[in-house]
Z-matrix of the N, CA and C atoms (Angstrom, degrees):
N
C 1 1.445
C 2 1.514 1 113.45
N 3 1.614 2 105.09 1 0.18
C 4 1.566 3 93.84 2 173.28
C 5 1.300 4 113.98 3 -98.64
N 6 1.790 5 130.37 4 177.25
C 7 1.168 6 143.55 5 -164.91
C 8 1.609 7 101.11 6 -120.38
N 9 0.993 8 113.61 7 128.22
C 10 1.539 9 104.66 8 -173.25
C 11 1.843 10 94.40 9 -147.85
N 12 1.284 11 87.87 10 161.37
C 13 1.980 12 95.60 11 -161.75
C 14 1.312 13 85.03 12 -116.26
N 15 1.583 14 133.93 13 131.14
C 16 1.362 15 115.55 14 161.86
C 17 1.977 16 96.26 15 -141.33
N 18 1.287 17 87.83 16 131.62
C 19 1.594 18 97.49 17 174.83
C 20 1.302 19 110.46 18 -74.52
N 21 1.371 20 101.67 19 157.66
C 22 1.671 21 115.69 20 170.55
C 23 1.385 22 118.85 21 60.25
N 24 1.789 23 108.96 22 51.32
C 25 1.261 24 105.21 23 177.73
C 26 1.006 25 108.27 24 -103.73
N 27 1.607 26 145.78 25 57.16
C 28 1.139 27 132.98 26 144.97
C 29 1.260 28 108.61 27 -113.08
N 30 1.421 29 146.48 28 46.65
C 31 1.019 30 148.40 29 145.10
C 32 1.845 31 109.18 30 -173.67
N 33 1.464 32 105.94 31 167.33
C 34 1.353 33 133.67 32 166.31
C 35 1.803 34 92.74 33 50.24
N 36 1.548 35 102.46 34 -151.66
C 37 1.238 36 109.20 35 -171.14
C 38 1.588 37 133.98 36 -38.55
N 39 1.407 38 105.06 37 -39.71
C 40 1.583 39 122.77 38 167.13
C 41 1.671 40 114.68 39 -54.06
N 42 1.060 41 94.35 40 -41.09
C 43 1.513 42 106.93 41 -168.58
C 44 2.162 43 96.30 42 -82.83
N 45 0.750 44 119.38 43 -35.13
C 46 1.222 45 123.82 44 172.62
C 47 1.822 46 120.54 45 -69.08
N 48 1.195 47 101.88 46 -47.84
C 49 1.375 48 119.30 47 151.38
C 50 1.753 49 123.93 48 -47.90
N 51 1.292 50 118.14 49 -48.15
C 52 0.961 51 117.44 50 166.65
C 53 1.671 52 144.60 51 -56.67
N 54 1.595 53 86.83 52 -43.67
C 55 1.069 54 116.44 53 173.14
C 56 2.293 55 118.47 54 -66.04
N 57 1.156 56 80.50 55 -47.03
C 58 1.634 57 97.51 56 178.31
C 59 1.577 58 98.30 57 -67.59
N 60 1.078 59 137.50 58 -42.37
C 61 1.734 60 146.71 59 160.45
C 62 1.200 61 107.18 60 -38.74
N 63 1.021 62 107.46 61 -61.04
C 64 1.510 63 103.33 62 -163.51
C 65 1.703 64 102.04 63 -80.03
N 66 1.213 65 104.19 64 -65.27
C 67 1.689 66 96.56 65 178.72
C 68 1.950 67 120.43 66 -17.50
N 69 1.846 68 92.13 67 -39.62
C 70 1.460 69 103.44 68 -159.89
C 71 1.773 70 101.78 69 -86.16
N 72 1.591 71 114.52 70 -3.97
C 73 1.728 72 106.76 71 177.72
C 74 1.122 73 107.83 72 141.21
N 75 1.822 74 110.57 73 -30.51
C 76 1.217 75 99.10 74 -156.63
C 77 1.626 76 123.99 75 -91.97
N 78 1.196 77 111.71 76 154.18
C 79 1.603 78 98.34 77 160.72
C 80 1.107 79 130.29 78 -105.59
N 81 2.021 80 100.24 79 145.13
C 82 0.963 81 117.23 80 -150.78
C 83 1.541 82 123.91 81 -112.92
N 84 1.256 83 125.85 82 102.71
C 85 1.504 84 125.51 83 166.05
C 86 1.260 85 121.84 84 -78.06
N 87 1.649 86 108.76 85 106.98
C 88 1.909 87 92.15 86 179.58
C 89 1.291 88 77.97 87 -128.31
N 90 1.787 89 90.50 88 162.99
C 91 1.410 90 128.02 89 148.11
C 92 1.648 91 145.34 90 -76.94
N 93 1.207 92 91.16 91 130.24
C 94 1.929 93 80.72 92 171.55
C 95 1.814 94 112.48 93 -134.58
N 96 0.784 95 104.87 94 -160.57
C 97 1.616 96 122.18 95 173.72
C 98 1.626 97 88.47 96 -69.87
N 99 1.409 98 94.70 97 -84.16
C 100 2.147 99 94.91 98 -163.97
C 101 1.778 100 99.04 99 -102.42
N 102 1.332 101 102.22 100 157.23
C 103 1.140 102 131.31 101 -162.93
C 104 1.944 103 94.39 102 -63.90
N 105 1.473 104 86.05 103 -52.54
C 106 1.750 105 100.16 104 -170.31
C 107 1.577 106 115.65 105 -60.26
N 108 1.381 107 93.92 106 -38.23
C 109 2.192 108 84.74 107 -178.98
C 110 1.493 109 102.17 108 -89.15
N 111 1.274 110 113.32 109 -34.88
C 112 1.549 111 114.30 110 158.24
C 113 2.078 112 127.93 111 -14.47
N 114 1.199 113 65.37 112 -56.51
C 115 1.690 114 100.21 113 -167.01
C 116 1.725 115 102.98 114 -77.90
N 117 1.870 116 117.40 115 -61.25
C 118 1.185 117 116.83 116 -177.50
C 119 2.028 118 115.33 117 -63.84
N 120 1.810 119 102.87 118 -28.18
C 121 1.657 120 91.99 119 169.43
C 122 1.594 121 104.89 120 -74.21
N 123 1.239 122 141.97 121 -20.94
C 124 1.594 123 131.77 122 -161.23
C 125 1.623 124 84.66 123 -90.48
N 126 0.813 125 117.33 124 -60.64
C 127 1.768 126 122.32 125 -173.12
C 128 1.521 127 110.92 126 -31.86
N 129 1.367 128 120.77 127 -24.09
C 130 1.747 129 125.60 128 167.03
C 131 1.369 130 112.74 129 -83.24
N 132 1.448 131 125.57 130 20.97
C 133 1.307 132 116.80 131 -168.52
C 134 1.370 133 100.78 132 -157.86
N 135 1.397 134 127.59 133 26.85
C 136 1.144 135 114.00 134 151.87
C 137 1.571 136 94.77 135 136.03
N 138 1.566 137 110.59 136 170.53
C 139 1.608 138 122.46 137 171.78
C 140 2.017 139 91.80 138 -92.31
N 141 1.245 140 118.38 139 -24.15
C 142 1.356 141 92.61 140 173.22
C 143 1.365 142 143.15 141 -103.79
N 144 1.734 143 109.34 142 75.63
C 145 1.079 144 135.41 143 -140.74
C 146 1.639 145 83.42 144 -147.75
N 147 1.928 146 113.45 145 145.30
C 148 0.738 147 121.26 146 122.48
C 149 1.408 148 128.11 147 -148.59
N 150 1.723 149 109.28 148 172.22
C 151 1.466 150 109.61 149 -144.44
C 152 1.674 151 108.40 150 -99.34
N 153 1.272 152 135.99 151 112.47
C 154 1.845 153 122.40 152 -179.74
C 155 1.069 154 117.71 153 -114.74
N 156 1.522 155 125.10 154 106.54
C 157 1.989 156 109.48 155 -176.54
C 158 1.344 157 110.22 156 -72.08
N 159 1.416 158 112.24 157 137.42
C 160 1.644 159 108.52 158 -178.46
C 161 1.507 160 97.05 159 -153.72
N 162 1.389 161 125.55 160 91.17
C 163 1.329 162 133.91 161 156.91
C 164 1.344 163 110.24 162 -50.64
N 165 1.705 164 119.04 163 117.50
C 166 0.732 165 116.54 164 170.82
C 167 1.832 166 132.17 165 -72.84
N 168 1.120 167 90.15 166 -26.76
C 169 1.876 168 92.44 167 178.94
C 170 1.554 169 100.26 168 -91.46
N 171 1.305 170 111.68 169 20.65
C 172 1.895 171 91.84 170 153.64
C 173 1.625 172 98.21 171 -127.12
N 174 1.158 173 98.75 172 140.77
C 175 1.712 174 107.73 173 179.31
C 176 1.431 175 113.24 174 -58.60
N 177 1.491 176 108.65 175 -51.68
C 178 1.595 177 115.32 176 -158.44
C 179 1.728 178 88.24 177 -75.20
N 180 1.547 179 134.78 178 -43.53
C 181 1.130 180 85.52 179 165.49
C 182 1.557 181 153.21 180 -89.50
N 183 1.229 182 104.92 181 4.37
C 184 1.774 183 111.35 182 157.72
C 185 1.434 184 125.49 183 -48.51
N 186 1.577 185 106.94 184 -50.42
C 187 1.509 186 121.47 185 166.95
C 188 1.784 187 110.03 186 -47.63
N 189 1.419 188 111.31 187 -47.34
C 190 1.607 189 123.18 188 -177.33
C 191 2.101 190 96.67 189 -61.80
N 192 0.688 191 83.02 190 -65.19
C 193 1.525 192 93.84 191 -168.54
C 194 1.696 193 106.26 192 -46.69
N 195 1.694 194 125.89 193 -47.74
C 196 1.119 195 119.08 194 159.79
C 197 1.460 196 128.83 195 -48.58
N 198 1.404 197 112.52 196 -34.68
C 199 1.190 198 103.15 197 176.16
C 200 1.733 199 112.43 198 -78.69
N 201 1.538 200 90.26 199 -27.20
C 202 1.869 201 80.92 200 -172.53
C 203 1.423 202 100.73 201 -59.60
N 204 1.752 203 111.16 202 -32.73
C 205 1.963 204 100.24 203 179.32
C 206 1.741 205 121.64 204 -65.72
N 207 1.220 206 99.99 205 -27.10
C 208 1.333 207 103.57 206 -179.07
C 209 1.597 208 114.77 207 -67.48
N 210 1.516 209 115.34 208 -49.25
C 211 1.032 210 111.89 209 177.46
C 212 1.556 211 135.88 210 -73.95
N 213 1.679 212 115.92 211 -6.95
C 214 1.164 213 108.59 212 110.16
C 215 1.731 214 150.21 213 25.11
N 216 1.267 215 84.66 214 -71.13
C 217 1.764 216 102.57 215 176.27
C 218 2.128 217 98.46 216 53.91
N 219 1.358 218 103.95 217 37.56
C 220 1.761 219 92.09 218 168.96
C 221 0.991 220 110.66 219 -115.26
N 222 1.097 221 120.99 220 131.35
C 223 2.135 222 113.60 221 168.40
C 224 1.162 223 103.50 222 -63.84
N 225 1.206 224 106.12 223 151.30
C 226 1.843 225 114.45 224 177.15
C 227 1.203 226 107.94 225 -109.65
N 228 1.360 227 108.98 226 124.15
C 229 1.698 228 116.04 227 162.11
C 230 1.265 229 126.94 228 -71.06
N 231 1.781 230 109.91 229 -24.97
C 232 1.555 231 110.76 230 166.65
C 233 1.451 232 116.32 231 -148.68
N 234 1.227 233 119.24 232 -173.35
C 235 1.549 234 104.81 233 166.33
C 236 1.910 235 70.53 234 -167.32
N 237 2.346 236 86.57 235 129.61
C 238 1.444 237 100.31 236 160.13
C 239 1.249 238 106.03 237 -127.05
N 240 1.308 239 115.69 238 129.42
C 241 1.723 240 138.04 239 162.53
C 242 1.501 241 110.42 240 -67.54
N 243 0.896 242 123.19 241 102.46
C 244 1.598 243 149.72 242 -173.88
C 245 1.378 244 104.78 243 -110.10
N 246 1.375 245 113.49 244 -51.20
C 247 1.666 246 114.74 245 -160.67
C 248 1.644 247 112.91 246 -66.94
N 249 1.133 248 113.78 247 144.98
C 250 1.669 249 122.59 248 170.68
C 251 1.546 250 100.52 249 -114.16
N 252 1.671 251 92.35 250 164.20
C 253 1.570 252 97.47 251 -172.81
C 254 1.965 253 73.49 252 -143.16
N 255 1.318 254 103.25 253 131.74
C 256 1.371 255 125.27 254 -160.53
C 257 1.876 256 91.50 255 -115.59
């Protein structure tokens, strides 16, 4: 029943994380690079998933992506940083 934000779920640890979340109740807002693979890895793990592209090495879209979480309207019970920027 919780809402938890976790970056970098389309691959490796994030994506593992996500997956184990959701299985366990929770819902899930992750991030990726694009909206679309974003969306097609959360889409194997349930309807309570949702999908936000937020490149991290561009600013304006981090700023985009906060608002897409904000507007939202969910309180967050967590937020995990998973994602690397290589």
């Amino acid at each position: 029943g919780r809402t938890v934000l976790v970056t970098g779920v389309t691959s490796g640890i994030g994506r593992e994380t996500a997956r184990v979340l959701a299985a366990r109740g929770a819902h899930v807002i992750g991030t990726g690079r694009s909206a679309e693979t974003t969306r097609g890895v959360l889409a194997r793990f349930g309807a309570g998933t949702t999908a936000i592209a937020c490149e991290l090495s561009d600013p304006a879209s981090v700023r985009q992506a906060a608002r897409d979480v904000a507007a939202l309207g969910w309180p967050l019970d967590a937020v995990i940083f998973n994602a690397g920027i290589m």
